[in-house]
C-alpha positions in Angstrom: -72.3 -2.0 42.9 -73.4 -4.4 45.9 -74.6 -8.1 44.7 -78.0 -8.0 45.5 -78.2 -4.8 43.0 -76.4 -6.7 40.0 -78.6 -10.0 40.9 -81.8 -7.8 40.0 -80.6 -7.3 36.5 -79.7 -11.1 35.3 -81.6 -12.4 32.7 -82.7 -9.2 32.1 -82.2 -7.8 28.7 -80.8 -4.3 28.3 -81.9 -2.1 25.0 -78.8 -1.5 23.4 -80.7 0.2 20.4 -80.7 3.6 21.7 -80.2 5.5 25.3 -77.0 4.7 27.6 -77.0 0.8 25.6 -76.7 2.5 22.2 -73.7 4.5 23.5 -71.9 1.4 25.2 -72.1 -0.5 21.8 -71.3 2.7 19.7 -68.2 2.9 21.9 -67.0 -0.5 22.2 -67.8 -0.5 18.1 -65.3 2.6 17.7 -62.7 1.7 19.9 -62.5 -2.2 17.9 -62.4 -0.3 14.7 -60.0 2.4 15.3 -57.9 0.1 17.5 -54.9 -0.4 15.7 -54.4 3.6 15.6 -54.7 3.8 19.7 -51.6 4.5 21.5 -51.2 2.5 24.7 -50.5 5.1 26.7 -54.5 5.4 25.5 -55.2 2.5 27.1 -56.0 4.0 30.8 -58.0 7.0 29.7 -60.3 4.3 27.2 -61.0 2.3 29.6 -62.2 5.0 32.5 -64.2 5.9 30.0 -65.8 2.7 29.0 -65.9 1.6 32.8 -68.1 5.0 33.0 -70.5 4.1 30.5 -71.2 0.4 32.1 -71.5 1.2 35.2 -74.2 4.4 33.9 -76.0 1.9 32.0 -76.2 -0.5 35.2 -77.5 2.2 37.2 -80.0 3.0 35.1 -81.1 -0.2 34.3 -81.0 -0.6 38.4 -83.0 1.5 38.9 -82.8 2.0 42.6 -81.6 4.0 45.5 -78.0 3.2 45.6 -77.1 5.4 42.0 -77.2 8.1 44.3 -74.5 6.8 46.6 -72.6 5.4 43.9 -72.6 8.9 42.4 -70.7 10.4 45.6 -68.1 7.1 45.5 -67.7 7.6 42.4 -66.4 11.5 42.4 -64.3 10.8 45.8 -62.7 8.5 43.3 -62.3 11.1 40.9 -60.7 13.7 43.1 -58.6 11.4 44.4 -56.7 10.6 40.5 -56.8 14.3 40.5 -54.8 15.4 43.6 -52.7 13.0 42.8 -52.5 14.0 39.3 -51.3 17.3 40.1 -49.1 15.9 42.7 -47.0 14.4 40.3 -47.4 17.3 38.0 -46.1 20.2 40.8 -43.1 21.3 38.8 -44.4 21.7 35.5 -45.6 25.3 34.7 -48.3 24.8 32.8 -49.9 22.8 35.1 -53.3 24.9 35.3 -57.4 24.1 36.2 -57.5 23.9 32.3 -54.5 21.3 31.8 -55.4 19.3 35.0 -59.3 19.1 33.6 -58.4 18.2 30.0 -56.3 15.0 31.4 -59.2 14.0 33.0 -61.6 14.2 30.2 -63.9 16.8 32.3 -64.7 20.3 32.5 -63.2 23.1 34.0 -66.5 24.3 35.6 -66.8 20.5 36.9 -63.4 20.1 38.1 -64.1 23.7 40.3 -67.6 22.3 41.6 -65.2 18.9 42.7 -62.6 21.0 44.6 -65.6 23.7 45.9 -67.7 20.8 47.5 -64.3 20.1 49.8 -64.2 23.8 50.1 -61.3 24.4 47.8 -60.0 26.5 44.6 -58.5 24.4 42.4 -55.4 27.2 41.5 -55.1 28.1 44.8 -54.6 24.6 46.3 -51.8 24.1 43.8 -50.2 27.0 44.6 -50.3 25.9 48.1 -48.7 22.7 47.4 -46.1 24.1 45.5 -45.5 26.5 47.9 -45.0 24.2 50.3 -42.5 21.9 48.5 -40.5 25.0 48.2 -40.7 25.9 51.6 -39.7 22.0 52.7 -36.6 22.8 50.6 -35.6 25.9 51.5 -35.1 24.1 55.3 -33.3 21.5 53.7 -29.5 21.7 54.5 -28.9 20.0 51.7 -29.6 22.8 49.5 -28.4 25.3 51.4 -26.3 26.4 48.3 -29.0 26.5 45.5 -30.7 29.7 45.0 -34.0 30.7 46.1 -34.8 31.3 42.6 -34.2 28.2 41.4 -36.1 26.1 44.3 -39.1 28.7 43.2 -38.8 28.0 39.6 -37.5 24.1 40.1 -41.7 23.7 41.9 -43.4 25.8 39.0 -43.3 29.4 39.7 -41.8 30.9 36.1 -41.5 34.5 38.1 -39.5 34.9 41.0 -41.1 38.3 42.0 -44.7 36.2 42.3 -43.1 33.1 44.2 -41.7 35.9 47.1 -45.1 37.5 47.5 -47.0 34.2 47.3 -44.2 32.7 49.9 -44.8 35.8 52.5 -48.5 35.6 52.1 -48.7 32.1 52.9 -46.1 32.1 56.1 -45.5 35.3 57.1 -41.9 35.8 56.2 -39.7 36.4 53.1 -38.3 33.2 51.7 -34.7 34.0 52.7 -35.6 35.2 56.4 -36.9 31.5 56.3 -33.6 30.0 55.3 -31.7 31.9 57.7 -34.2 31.0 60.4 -34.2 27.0 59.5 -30.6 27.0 59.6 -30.2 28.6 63.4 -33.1 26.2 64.1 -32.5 22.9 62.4 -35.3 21.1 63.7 -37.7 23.6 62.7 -37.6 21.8 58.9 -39.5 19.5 59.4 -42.4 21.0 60.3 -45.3 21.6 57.9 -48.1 23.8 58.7 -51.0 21.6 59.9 -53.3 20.3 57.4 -52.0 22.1 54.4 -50.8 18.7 53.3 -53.6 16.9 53.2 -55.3 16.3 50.1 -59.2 16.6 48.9 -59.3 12.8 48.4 -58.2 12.0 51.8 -54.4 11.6 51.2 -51.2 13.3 52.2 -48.6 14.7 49.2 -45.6 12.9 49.4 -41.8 14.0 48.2 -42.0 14.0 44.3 -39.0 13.4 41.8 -38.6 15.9 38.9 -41.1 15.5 36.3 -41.7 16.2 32.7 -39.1 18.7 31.2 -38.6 20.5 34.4 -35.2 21.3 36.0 -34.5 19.1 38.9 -32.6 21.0 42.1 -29.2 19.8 42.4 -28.5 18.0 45.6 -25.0 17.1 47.1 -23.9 14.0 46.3 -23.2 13.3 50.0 -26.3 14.3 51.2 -28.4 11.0 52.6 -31.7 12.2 52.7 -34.5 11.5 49.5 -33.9 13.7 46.4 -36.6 16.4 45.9 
């Protein structure tokens, strides 16, 4: 919030009996008790969440024009941790709008109304970005060797059949006609179709290392560009 709006609330008291007050101290009272049972991979999630309920109970106690604003900062924040979220996520199967919304502590209706207002579908996005991790290494000469299947299955897709009609919808061309055409035209792998990169909150996905309990595509040992 912007100093002139925090100014306007010194040496003013805040009701912490009931309303968004009563929840701050009911939290901070819970999390002090129950500390000692709080993992610290907790840590992060407890303290979005208590950062939440101060800054709610600032705005209301505000009172002015600029919760409105704050509101829209607030869920570009939020679909920025997201995107990248899932970016980090890509190869894990059960990465779904479900999964992605429960690590965020949000709905699933909310997370579609976040990806909608940027004009988005939350599943199809991630297919798109998986798809296009795959297609980056199916271009790479690196892993010329490696099956199709297993790039497919190494960036989420559990059935080969729905990665090869998800991979022609989305460029026009089998995935192997792609190989071969990447490999007579060798510059051609580093392009990416424009803007399918770019992410809700403003970002671009970068190269990701395996995650998780996913199997990570072999690369030569020679090879001296970035692992996948």
């Amino acid at each position: 919030m912007p100093v002139e709006h925090l100014e306007e609330l010194l040496g003013r008291a805040i009701p912490a009996e009931d309303g968004i007050g009563g929840l701050v101290i009911d939290f901070v009272t819970n999390v002090c008790d129950h500390g000692p049972y709080l993992r610290p991979t907790d840590g992060p999630r407890v303290g979005m969440a208590l950062l939440d309920l101060i800054s709610a109970l600032l705005l209301n106690a505000s009172k002015t024009e600029f919760a409105g604003a704050f509101d829209m900062s607030h869920r570009k924040t939020l679909i920025r941790h997201i995107t990248a979220f899932i970016q980090r996520h890509l190869r894990e199967p059960g990465l779904t709008p479900g999964a992605v919304a429960s690590a965020h502590h949000i709905s699933v209706s909310q997370l579609h109304r976040l990806f909608h207002s940027h004009g988005l579908r939350v599943a199809a996005w991630i297919r798109r970005q998986r798809l296009e991790r795959a297609r980056s290494d199916l271009a790479d000469p690196a892993l010329r060797d490696v099956p199709i299947h297993a790039i497919a299955t190494a960036w989420g897709f559990t059935h080969p059949a729905d990665f090869s009609r998800a991979f022609r919808r989305a460029f026009g061309s089998s995935a192997s006609d792609f190989r071969r055409q990447a490999d007579r035209h060798p510059a051609s792998r580093d392009r990416r179709a424009d803007g399918q990169r770019v992410l809700p909150g403003g970002d671009r996905g970068q190269r990701q290392r395996p995650v998780g309990g996913s199997r990570p595509v072999q690369r030569d040992a020679h090879a001296d560009r970035p692992g996948a």
